[in-house]
Structures are given as C-alpha cells and as structure tokens.
C-alpha positions in Angstrom: -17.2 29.6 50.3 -16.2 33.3 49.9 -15.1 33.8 46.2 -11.2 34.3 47.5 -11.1 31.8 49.5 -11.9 29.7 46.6 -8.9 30.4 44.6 -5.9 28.3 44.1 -4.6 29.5 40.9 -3.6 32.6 40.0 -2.2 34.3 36.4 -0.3 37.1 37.5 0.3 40.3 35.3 2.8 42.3 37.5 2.1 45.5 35.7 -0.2 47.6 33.3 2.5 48.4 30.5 0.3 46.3 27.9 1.7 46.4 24.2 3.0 49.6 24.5 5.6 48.5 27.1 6.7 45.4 25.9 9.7 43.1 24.1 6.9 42.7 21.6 4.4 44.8 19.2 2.5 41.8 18.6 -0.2 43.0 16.4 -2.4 40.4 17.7 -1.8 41.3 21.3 -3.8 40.3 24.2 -3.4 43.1 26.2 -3.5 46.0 23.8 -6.9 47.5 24.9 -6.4 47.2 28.5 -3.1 48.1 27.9 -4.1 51.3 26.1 -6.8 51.9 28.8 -3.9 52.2 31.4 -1.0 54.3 32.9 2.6 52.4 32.0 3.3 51.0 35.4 5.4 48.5 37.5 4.0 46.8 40.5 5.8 46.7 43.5 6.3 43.6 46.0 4.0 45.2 48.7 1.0 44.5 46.2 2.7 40.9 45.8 2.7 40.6 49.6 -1.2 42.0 49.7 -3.0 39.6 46.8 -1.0 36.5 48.5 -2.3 37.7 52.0 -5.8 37.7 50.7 -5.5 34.1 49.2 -4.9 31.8 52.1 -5.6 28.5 49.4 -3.2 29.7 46.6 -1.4 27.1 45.7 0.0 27.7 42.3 0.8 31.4 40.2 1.5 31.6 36.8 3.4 34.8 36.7 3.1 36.5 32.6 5.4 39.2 34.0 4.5 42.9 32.6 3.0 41.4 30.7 6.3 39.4 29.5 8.6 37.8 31.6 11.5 39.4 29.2 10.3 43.2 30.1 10.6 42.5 34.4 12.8 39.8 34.8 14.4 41.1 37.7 10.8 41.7 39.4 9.4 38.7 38.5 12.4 36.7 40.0 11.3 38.8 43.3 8.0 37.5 43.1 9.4 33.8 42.7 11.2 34.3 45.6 8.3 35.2 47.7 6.1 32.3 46.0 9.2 30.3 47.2 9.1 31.0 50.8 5.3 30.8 50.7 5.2 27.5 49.5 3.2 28.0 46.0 4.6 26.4 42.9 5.1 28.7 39.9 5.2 28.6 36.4 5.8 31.4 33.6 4.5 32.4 29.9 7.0 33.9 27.8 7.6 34.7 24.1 11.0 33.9 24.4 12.1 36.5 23.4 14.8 37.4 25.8 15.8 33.9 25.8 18.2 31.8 28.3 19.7 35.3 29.6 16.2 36.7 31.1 15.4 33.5 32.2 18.6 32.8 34.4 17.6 36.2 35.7 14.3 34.6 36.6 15.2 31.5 38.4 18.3 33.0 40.2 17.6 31.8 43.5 14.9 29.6 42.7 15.1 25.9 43.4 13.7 24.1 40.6 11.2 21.5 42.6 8.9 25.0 43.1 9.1 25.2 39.0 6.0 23.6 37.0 7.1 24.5 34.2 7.5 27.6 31.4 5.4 27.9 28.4 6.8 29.9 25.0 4.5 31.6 22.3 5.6 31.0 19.2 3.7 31.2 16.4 5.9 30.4 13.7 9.3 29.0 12.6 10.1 31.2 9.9 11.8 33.9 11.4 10.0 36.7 9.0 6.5 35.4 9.7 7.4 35.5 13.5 8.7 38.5 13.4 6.0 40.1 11.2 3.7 39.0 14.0 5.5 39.6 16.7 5.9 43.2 15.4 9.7 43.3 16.5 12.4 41.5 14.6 13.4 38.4 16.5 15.3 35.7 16.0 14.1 32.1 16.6 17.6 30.6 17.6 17.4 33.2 20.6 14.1 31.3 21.7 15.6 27.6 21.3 18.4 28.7 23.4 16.1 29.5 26.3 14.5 26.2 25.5 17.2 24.1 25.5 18.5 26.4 28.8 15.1 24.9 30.4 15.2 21.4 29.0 18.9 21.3 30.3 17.5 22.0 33.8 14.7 19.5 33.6 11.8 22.2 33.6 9.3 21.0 31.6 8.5 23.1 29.0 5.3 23.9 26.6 4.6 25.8 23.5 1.7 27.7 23.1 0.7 29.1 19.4 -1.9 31.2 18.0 -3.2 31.2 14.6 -3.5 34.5 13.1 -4.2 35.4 9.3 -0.8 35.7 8.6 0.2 32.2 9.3 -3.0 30.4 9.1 -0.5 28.2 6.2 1.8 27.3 8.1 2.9 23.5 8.6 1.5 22.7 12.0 3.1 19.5 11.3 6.5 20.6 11.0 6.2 22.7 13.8 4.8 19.9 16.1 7.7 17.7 15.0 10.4 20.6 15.3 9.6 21.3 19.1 8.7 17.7 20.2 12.0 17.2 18.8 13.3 19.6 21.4 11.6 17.8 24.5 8.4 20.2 24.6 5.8 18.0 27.0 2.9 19.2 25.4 1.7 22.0 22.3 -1.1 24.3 23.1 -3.3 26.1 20.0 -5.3 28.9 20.0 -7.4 31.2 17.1 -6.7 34.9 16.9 -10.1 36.4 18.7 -11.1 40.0 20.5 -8.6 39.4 22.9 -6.1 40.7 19.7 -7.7 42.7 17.9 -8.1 45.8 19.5 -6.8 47.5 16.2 -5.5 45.9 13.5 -5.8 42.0 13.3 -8.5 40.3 11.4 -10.4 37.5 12.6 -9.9 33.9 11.3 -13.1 33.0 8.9 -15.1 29.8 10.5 -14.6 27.9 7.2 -10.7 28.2 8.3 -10.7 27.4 11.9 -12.8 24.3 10.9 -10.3 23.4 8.0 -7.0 23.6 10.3 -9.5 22.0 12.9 -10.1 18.7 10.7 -6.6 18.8 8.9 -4.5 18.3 11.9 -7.0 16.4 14.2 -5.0 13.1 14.3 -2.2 15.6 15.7 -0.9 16.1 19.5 -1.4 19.4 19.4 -4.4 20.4 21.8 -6.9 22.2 19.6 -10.0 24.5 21.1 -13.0 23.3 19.7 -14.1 27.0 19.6 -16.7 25.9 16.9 -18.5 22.6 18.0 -20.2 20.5 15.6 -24.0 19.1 16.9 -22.1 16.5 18.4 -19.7 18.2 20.2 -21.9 21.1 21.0 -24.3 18.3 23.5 -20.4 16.6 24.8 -19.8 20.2 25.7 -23.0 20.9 27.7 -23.7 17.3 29.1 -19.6 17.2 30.2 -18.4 21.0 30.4 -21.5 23.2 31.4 -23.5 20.7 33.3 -20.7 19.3 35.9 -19.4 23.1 36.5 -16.3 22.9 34.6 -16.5 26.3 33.2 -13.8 28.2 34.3 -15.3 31.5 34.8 -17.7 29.7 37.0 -16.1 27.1 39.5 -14.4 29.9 41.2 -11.0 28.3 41.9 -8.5 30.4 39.5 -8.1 34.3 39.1 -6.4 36.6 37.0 -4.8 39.6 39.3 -3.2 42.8 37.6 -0.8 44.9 39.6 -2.1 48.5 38.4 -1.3 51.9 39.9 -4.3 52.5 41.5 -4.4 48.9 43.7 -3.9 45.3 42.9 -7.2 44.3 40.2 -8.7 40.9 39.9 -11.2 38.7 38.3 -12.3 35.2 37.5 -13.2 35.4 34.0 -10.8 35.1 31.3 -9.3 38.2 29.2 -11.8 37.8 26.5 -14.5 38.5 29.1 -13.0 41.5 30.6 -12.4 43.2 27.2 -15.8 43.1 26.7 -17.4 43.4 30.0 -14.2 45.3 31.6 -16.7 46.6 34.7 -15.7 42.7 35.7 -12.6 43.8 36.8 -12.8 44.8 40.7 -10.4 45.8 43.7 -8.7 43.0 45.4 -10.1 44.9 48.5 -13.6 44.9 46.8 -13.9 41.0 46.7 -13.3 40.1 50.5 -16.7 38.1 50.9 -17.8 37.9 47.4 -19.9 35.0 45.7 -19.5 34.0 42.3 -22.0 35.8 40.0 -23.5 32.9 38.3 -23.8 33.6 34.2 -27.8 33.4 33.2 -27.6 31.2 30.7 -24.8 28.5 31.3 -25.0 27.1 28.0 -24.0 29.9 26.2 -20.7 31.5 26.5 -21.3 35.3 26.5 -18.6 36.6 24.6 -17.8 33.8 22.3 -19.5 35.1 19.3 -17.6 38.8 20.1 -14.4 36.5 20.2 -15.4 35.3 16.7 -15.8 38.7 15.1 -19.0 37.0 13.7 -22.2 34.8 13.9 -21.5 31.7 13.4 -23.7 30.1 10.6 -21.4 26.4 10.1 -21.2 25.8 14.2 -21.8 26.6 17.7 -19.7 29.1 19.2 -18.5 28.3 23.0 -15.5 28.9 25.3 -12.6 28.8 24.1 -11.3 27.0 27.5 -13.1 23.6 26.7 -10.5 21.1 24.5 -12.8 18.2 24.2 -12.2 16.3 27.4 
C-alpha cells in the first residue's frame, strides 16, 4: 500500500515557532533544534485542508498545536472543527499552561464524542521545580483547573512526565497518587534524551534510569524500558521487532509540520529526525512512497544518540516499546 495511504494517525504541529515561540522555555524542549532551524510561523487551514486530502484513511489527529495548544488555541480549535466535519477523532498534548481558559477556546464548537482525550506534561508538583524546567514561572493550580475543566466534561484525561536531572528525586509516588486522585486514566513516563538537549540539558546516567526504573516498577505509571535487561532485550525482539510493531516501520501513523515553505511529514519519531532530519519530506513528495525499511531491525538507530552514551549496564532500544 502507498506509504499515505497507510496512515491513520497523525501528530499534528500546526507551526514551526519551536521553543522560541512558545508559553514555555522548557530547557529540555523537544522542538528546540528544529525549532531553531526554522522561520517563526503559523500554518494556515489551506495546509489543514491539503495533508487531510492526502490521507484518505486518517482516522485519528493528535493536534500539539504550535507546538502548544496554549500558543494557537484559536487555530487549533479551527482545525478541530475541520477534523469535526471530517469525521476523525482528535486528541491534544498540552503543558497546561494556559489552563481551562485556552482550552474552552479549544473545544468551542466541538462536540465532545469526537474528543479522545487531552494529555498534560507535567513534570513536577513543586511549583519551583516545574517552573525551573519549564523555563517560565507557572503555577500548578492554573494546570489542575484545566484538569478538573476536562474531568468535569468527561474527557478523559492523561499525564505525561519526563524525567530530567533536575527532578530525577522527585516522589513519583506522590505524584502518581496526587493525579489519580484527580481522575487521570492513565500516567505516561519518559527520560530526558536528544530530543531536549539541543543546548543545555544533560542526559540522565544509565545507573539512574535503571534505579527510578526498579524503584517504582510495582507502580501504574507506564515506564519505557529504554535500557532492556538480557531478558527484556529477546521479549523486545521476539514480540516488538519481529511482529512489526516498530512504529517507524508499520507505516500507519505520521508526524506532519505546517512550515512556511509547505506542509512536512515523516513516520519516524522526533528523535529520528533530529538526527537524521533529511527524513523529513514534502507532503507532495510522498504521493506513492514505500516505507524505507531500517537495515538492521534489531537495533534502533538513534537510541544510543538518545542516550548521550554507550550503554555498558543494558541494551539500548526504542523508546516506543513499554514492555507489552
């Protein structure tokens, strides 16, 4: 099947302001090298209209915004609309930051059976910490109020966090606790890797990922493996690599970018890109396309670049695969 054909999922940035246009200064921020590689701009809905028209499958878009739902609200509530009439469920990644007032701008219009749900990053809950990371001061009662805004609308929500070297201490416990408290359906972890640290974030030492690893395992929060023991390393081939469940490989979700210079795509995932950012094509470019198959399948090839390091304690493989 032609590579967009394929695709059924989408993550939607609707514009190339990175971290130098955003609610946040995240030092740890995703986006800051392709960010710093491109013009500030705002898509407009005619790219909307041409990346749907070239997915005739899509059925869900997880819009990030530009690239926070807090710095386009307004836009991204036009894109919702369109998603709306199109028939493809939505869902949304947010800090939170601009709380329930950017997200009734959001879903204004919007009936709530097209929602699947909105995710918050936060990485924290002291209010200092979160703010030190988030670069910006903000406060975390401004977040709870767009949760509990969500939660009062029966949208189920999710919290994403990523550990950093700043709060690589912090009670994962009480922070499970605190937001299962507030109705969150599920907690999602991640380790500070190249995708953040462009500039001026460290990497998180192996002997630490493992500790917080086996010191919260009986949790519910969903840890990457990201270092795989023996074990886990032949789980991950036999069950992951072996039935196609790579991500960059079975071809079914995309990441699009509305740039000024054309609507950008591609199928692997941001840590990819930053390294290999020649994987990045026009939408136009990819009528007809195959997926490019990776040489070695066992072997993510930019895990050990997402480390900062060799690994001499575990293997290193992508940061996608949770175990199951």
């Amino acid at each position: 099947m032609p590579l967009l054909e394929s695709i059924n999922k989408i993550i939607l940035y609707t514009g190339s302001y990175g971290k130098k246009g955003c609610t946040c200064n995240c030092g740890g921020c995703y986006l800051e090298k392709y960010g710093d590689s491109k013009p500030m701009y705002q898509g407009n809905m005619e790219q909307v209209y041409e990346l749907l028209s070239a997915l005739p499958n899509l059925k869900k878009a997880n819009v990030f915004g530009n690239p926070d739902i807090s710095v386009d609200p307004v836009f991204c509530n036009m894109v919702s609309r369109l998603l709306q009439d199109r028939g493809i469920q939505m869902a949304f990644f947010t800090s939170g930051i601009g709380g329930a007032v950017a997200i009734k701008m959001l879903l204004d219009g919007i009936s709530l059976s097209n929602v699947k749900g909105i995710t918050f990053s936060v990485d924290s809950l002291d209010e200092d910490m979160l703010s030190k990371i988030r670069g910006v001061k903000i406060k975390l009662q401004t977040i709870i109020d767009g949760i509990k805004y969500c939660r009062d609308l029966n949208i189920p929500f999710a919290m994403s966090l990523t550990i950093w070297p700043e709060n690589i201490n912090e009670d994962w416990l009480a922070y499970e606790n605190f937001f299962k408290s507030l109705g969150a359906a599920k907690i999602v972890a991640h380790y500070g890797s190249i995708e953040g640290t462009a500039k001026s974030v460290s990497h998180i030492p192996e002997e630490k990922v493992l500790e917080v690893r086996n010191k919260y395992k009986n949790s519910s929060i969903v840890w990457p493996i990201c270092l795989a023991t023996d074990d886990e390393y032949k789980k991950y081939i036999s069950d992951y690599v072996n039935k196609g469940r790579l991500k960059c490989q079975d071809g079914s979700l995309m990441y699009a970018y509305l740039e000024e210079d054309g609507v950008k795509a591609t199928i692997f995932c941001p840590i990819f890109t930053t390294v290999y950012p020649n994987y990045f094509a026009k939408l136009s470019d990819m009528k007809g396309l195959k997926i490019p198959l990776l040489e070695d399948m066992s072997k993510c090839p930019v895990a050990e670049q997402g480390l900062g390091y060799k690994s001499k304690l575990a293997h290193p493989i992508c940061r996608f695969y949770k175990g199951n």
